[in-house]
C-alpha positions as CSV (number, residue, x, y, z in Angstrom):
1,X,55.3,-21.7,22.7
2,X,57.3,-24.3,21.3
3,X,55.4,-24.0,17.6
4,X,56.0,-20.9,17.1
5,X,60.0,-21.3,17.8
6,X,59.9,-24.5,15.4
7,X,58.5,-22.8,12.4
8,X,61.0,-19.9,13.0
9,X,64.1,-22.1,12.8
10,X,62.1,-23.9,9.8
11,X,61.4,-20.3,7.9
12,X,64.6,-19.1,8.1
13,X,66.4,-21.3,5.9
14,X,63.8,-21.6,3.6
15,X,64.1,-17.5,2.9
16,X,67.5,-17.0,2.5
17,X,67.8,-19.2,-0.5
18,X,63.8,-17.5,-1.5
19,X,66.1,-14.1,-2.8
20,X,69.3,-14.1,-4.0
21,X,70.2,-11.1,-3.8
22,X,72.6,-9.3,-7.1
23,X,75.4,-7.6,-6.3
24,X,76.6,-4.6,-8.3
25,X,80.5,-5.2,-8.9
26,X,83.2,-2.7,-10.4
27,X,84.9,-4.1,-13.0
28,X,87.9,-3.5,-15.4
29,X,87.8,-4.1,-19.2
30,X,90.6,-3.9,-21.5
31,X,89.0,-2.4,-24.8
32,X,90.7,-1.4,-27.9
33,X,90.0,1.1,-29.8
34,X,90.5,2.1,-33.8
35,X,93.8,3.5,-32.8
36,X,95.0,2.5,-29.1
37,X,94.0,0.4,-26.1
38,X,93.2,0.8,-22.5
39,X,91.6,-0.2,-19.4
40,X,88.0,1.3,-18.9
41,X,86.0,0.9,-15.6
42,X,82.1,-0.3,-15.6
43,X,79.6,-1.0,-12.6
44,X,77.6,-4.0,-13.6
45,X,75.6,-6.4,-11.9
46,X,77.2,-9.5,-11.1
47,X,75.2,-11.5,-12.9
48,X,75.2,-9.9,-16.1
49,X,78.7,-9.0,-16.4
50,X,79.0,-11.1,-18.9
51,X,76.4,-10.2,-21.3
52,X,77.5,-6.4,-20.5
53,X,81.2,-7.4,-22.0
54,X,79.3,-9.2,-24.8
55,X,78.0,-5.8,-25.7
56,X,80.9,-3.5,-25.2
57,X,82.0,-3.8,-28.9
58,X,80.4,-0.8,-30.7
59,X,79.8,0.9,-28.1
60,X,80.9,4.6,-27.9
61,X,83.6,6.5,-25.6
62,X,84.0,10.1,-25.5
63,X,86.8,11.4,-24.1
64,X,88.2,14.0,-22.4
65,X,88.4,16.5,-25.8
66,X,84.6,15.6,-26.5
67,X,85.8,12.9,-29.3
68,X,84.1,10.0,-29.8
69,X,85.7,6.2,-30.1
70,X,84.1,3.4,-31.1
71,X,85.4,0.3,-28.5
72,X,86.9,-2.2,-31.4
73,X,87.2,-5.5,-29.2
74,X,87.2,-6.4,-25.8
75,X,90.0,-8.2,-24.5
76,X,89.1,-9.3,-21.2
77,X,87.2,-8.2,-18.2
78,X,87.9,-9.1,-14.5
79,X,86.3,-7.7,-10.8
80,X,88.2,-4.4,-10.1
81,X,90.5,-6.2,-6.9
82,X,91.4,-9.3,-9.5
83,X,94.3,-9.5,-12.2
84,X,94.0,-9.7,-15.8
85,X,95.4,-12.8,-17.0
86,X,96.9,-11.6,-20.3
87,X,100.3,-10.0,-19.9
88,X,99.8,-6.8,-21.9
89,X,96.6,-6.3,-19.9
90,X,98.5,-7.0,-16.4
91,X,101.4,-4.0,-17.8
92,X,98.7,-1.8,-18.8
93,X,96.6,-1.6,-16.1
94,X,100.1,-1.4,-14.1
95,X,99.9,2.3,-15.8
96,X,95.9,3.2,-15.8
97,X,96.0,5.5,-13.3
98,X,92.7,5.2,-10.8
């Protein structure tokens, strides 16, 4: 009775660091465009948010007339619930409406 307990308490730890599990994140991106900027929302995998932002520039938005934009530069990305640390990000996401 006693073995079986012990190799529970020694199985447990051992598969919780086995998996780490990815957690998919909303984020928000300031982008600029060929003739404005603003704050677009993506779903990414934590652990690839990075190399998602990395591949934002020439990437296409349409919006909501059917037009297409080509996204210029990104300026910075951040979890949705965090603040952007550049000002003019902070005051334009004050007026993105969700």
């Amino acid at each position: 009775m006693i073995k079986p307990i012990v190799l529970i308490f020694i199985s447990v730890p051992l598969l919780a660091d086995a998996a780490p599990i990815d957690r998919v994140q909303d984020y928000k991106c300031h982008i600029t465009l060929a003739k404005s900027e603003l704050i677009a929302f993506y779903r990414w995998e934590s652990s690839k948010a990075k190399l998602n932002m990395a591949k934002l520039p020439s990437k296409q938005l349409t919006d909501n007339l059917g037009k297409k934009h080509f996204i210029q530069d990104v300026i910075e990305c951040v979890p949705l619930s965090a603040e952007f640390s550049n000002d003019k990000s902070r005051e334009l996401d004050k007026q993105t409406p969700r």
